[in-house]
C-alpha positions as CSV (number, residue, x, y, z in Angstrom):
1,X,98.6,100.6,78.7
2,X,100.0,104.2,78.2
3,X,100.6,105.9,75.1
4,X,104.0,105.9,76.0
5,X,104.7,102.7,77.1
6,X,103.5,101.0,73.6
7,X,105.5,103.1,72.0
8,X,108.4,102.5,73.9
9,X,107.6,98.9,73.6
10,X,107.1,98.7,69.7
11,X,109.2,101.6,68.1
12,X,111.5,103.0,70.7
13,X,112.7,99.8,72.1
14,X,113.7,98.1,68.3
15,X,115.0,101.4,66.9
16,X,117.8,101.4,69.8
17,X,118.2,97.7,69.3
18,X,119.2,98.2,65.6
19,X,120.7,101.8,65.8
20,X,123.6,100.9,68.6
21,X,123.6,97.3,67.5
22,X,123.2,95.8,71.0
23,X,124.4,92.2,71.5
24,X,121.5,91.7,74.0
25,X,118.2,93.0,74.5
26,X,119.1,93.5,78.6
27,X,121.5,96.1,77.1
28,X,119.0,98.4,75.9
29,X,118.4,102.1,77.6
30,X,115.2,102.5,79.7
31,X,113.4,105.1,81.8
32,X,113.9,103.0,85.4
33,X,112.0,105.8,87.7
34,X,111.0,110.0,87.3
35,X,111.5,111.7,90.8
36,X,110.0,114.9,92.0
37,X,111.2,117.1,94.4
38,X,109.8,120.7,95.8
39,X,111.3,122.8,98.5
40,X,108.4,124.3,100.7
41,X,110.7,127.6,102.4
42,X,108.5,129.9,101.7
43,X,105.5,128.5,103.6
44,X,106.3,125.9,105.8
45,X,104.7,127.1,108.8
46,X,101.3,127.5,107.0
47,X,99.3,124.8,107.5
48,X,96.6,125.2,105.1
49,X,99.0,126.3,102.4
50,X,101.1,122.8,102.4
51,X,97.8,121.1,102.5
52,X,96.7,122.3,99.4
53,X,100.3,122.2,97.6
54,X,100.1,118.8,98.7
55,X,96.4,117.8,97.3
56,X,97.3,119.5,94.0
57,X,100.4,117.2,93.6
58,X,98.6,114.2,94.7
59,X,95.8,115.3,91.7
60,X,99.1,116.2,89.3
61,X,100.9,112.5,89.6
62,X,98.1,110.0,90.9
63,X,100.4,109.2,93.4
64,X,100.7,110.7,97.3
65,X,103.6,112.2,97.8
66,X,106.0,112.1,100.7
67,X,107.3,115.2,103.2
68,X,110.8,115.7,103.9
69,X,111.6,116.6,107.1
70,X,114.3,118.8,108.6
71,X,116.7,116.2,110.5
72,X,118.2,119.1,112.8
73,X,116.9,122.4,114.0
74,X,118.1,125.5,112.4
75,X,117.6,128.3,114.9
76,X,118.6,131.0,111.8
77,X,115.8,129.8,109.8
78,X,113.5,129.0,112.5
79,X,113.2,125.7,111.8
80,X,112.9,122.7,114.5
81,X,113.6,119.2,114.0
82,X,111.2,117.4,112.3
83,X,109.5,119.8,110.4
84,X,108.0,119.2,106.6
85,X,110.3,121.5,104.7
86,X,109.6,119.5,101.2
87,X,108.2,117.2,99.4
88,X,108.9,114.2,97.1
89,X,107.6,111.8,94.8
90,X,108.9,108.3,92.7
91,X,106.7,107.7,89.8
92,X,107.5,104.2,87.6
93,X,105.5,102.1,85.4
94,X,102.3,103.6,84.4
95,X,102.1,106.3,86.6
96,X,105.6,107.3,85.2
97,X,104.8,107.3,81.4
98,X,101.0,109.3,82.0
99,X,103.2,111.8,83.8
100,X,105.7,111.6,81.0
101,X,103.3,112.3,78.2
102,X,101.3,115.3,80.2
103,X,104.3,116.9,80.9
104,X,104.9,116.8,77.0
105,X,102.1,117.6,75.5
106,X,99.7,119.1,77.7
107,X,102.1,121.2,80.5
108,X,105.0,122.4,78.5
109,X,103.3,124.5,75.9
110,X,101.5,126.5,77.9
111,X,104.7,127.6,79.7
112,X,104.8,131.5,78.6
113,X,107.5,131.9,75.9
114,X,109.2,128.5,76.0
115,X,111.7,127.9,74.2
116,X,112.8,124.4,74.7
117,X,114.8,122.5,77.4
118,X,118.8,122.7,77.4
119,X,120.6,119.8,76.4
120,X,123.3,120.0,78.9
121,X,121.2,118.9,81.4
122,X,122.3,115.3,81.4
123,X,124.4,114.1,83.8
124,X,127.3,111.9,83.5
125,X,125.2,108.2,83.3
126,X,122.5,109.8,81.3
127,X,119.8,111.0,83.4
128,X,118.0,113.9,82.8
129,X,117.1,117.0,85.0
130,X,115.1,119.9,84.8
131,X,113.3,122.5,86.5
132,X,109.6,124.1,86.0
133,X,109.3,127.3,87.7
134,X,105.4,127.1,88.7
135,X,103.7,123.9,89.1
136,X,100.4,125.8,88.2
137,X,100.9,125.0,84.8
138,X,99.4,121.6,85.1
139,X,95.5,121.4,84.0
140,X,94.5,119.1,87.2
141,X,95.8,121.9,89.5
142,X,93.0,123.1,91.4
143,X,92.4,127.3,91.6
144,X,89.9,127.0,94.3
145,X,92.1,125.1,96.4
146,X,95.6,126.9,95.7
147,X,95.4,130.0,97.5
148,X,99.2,130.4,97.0
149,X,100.3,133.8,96.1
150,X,103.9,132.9,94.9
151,X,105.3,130.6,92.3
152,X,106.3,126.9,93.7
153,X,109.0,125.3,91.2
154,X,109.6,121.9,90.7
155,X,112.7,119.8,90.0
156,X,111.9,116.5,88.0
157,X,114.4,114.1,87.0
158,X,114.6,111.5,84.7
159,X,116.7,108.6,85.8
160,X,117.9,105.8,82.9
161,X,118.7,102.7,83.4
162,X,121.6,101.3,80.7
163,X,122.5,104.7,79.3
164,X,125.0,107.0,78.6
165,X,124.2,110.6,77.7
166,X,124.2,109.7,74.0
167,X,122.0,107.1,74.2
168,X,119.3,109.1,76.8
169,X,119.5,112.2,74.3
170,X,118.1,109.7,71.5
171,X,115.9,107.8,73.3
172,X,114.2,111.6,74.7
173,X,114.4,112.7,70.9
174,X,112.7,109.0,69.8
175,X,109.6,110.5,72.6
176,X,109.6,114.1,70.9
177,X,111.2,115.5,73.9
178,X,111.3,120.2,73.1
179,X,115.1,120.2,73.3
180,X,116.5,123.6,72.4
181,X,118.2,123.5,69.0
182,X,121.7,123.3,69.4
């Protein structure tokens, strides 16, 4: 089981039973699915370079991840139908908390200067979404086979399941999540 998950099921889960003095246990908050998403615009036509973006995310998540293809051609961008122009990935269960706790204690601190994530990032049923600028700041990321000579960002997003933004911003705070202080 992941260090997350126990501690969801034996602190988190009672301390928002008795905090918001739920009726029903089916009413209480939980993290339902983390989605990733990355654009590839910059290097779409390279071959070698999506292969390796895409082994390094695969070695990130434990998980293969899916392209996204272009469902129209573009002629301004040069782009034809079909083409990979990004790629995405579900995480749940287990998968989803090991992600959870490396992105916590093992990726965010080494982000240069970071000061914390912004609290206005929820959205209005209480998911949360942020960005990381470089994905390079995950230790399984591979140096012999990224080659990439530019930054690729990430967009990861945190979708609840029974929440408001009140009840996801103490549920992330429960996990220790770096918010900035307000």
């Amino acid at each position: 089981m992941s260090y997350f998950m126990k501690i969801y099921k034996e602190k988190i889960f009672w301390d928002l039973y008795y905090n918001y003095k739920f009726k029903n246990i089916m009413q209480i908050p939980y993290i339902l699915k983390i989605n990733l998403n990355s654009c590839c615009g910059n290097f779409f036509f390279d071959k070698k370079k999506i292969n390796s973006f895409f082994l390094n995310i695969n070695n990130i998540c434990n998980q293969k991840p899916v392209f996204v293809k272009c469902k129209k051609s573009i002629s301004e961008f040069k782009i034809k139908k079909n083409d990979n122009i990004a790629i995405k990935l579900t995480l749940r269960k287990k998968n989803m908390y090991n992600f959870l706790y490396k992105i916590l204690n093992l990726s965010l601190p080494l982000i240069k200067s970071f000061e914390g994530l912004s609290v206005k990032s929820f959205d209005n049923f209480g998911n949360y979404n942020f960005g990381i600028k470089d994905y390079s700041i995950f230790p399984e990321v591979d140096s012999t086979i990224s080659d990439l000579n530019f930054n690729i960002g990430l967009n990861i997003s945190i979708v609840f399941k029974n929440s408001n933004i009140e009840k996801s911003f103490t549920f992330l705070n429960y996990l220790n999540f770096p918010f900035k202080d307000v």
